[in-house]
N, C-alpha and C positions, 0 to 999 in steps of 0.2 A: 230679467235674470237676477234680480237683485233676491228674490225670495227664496233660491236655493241655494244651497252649498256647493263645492266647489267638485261632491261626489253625485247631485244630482239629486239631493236628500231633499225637499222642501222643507223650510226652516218650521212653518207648522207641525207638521207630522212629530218631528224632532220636539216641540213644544209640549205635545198631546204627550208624547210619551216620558217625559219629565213629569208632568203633572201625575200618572198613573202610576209610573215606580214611585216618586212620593207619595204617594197614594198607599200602596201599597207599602211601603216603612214604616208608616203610621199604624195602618193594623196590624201590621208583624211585631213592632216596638207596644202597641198594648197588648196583643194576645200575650207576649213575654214578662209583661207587668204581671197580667191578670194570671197565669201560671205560676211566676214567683208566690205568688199571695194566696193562690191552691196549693203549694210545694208540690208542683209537678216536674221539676225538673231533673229532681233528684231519682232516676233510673239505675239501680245496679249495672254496672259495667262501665259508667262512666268514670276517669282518672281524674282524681284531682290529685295534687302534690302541694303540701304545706311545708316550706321551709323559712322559718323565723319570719318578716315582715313582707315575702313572697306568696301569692300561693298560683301556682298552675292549675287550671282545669280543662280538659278537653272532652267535651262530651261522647265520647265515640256511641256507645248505645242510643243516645238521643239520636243522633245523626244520620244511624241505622234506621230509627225507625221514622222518624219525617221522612228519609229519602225511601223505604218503601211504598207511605202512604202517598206520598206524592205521586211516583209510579204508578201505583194503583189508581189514583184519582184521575189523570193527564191518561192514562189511556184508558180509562172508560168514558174522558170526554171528547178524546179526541181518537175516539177508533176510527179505521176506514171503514167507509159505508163497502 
């Protein structure tokens, strides 16, 4: 019993998937690199607010449009047969 958790997780499983979400932060923090340095980020509709040694930004159009493509991508991989 020593290999599961206390909810019946195996501590592997729980390992694999640590390695994957790092995994994946890795290419999400370079695809963000590689964008910066395209100036892709800069989308009309997103707010930024400069105030003296502040600045606020909240992408909202960016946001829209990954969370469409994603949608669109996640169900044409994962439609039901």
């Amino acid at each position: 019993m020593a290999n599961f958790l206390a909810t019946g997780v195996p501590i592997l499983e729980i390992g694999r998937s640590l390695i994957v979400f790092g995994a994946l932060m890795v290419v999400a923090g370079g695809a963000m690199l590689l964008a910066t340095r395209l100036g892709l980020p800069h989308v009309p509709g997103d707010i930024v607010l400069r105030r003296g040694p502040m600045t606020f930004a909240f992408p909202i159009a960016t946001c829209l449009i990954i969370s469409v493509v994603l949608t669109l991508l996640l169900n044409l991989l994962y439609r039901p047969a």
